[in-house]
C-alpha positions as CSV (number, residue, x, y, z in Angstrom):
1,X,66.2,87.5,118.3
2,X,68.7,85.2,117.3
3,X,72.2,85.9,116.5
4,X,72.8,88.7,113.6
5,X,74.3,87.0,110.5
6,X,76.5,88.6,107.7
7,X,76.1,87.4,104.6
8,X,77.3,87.6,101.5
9,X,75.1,86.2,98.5
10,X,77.0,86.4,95.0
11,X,74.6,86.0,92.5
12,X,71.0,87.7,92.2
13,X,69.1,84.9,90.1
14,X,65.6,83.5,91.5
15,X,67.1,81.5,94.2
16,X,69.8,84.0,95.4
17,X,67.0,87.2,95.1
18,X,64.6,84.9,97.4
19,X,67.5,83.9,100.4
20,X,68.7,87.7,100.2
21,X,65.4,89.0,100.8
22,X,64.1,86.4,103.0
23,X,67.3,87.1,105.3
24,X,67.1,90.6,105.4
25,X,63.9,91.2,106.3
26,X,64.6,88.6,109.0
27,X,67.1,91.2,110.3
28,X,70.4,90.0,109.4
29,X,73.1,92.1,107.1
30,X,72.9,90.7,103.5
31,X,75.6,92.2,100.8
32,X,74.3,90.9,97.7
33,X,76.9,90.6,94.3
34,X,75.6,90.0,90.7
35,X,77.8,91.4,88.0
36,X,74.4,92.5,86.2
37,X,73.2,95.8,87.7
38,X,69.9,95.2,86.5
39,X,69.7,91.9,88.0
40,X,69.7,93.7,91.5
41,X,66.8,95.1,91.0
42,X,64.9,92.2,91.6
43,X,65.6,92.5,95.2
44,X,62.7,95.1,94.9
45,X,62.2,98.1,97.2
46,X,62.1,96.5,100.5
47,X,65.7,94.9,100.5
48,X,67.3,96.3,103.6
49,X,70.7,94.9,102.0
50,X,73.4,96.4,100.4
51,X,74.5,95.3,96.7
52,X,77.4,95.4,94.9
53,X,77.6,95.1,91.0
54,X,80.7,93.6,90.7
55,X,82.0,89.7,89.5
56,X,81.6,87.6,93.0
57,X,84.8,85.1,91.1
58,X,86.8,88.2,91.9
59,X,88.7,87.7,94.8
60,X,89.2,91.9,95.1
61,X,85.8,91.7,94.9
62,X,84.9,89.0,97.7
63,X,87.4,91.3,99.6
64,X,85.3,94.5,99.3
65,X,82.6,92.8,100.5
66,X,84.3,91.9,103.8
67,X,84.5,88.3,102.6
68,X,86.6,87.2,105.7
69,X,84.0,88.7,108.4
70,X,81.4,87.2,106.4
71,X,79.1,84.5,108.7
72,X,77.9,83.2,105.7
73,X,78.4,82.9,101.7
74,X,76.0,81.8,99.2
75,X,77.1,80.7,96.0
76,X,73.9,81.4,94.0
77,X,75.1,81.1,90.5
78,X,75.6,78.6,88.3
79,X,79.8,78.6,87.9
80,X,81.1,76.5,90.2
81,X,84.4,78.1,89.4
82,X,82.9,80.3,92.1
83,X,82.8,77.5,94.9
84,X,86.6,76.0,94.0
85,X,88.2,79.6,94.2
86,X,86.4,79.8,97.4
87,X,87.8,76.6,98.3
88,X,91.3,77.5,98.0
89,X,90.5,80.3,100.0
90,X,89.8,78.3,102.9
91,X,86.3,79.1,103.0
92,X,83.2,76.4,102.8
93,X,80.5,78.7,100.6
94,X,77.2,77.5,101.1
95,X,76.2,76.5,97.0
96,X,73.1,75.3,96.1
97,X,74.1,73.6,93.1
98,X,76.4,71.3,94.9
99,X,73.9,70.5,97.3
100,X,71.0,69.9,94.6
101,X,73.6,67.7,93.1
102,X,74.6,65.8,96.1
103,X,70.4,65.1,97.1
104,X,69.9,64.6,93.9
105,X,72.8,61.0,93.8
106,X,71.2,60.4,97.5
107,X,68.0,60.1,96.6
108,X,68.2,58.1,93.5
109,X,71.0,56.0,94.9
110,X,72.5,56.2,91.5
111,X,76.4,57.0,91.7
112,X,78.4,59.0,89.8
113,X,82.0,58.7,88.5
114,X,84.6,59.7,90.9
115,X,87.2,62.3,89.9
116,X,90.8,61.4,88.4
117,X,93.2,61.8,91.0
């Protein structure tokens, strides 16, 4: 088996139910964070996660989770406020958004205004 992954997934929509799922039964350790309780649900009854109802922009929060021992984090929600506190954290979250967004100017070789600095 490969190497055991810990992972921390903030946000239980479609996307971030399906990676959490998909890596837990895989048999890696999958925290899960949605500040909807109900929204955890959707993991459904096989989820061999743990989840935490709690806002994943929190940094007390991120900490509970064990953030900092964390392999991995997946930024499944659609505030990127979560990604840029991340950032100044020092840690590179994994967000789908950015990445959609980023294929999304590649494949189209359109471009897209470039930030004030």
């Amino acid at each position: 088996m490969a190497k055991r992954a810990r992972i921390i997934v903030v946000g239980c929509s479609l996307f971030g139910c399906a990676v959490a799922q998909a890596l837990s039964a895989a048999g890696h350790d999958v925290i899960v964070v949605d500040m909807q309780e109900d929204a955890l649900d959707g993991l459904g009854p096989d989820f061999d996660g743990e989840t935490l109802t709690g806002d994943g922009k929190s940094a007390l929060v991120l900490e509970e989770c064990g953030v900092r021992r964390a392999t991995h984090l997946v930024a499944a929600t659609d505030d990127d406020a979560l990604a840029d506190i991340l950032d100044d954290m020092g840690i590179a979250p994994i967000c789908p958004h950015r990445i959609c967004e980023d294929e999304f100017f590649r494949l189209t070789g359109l471009t897209r205004k470039e930030a004030d600095l």
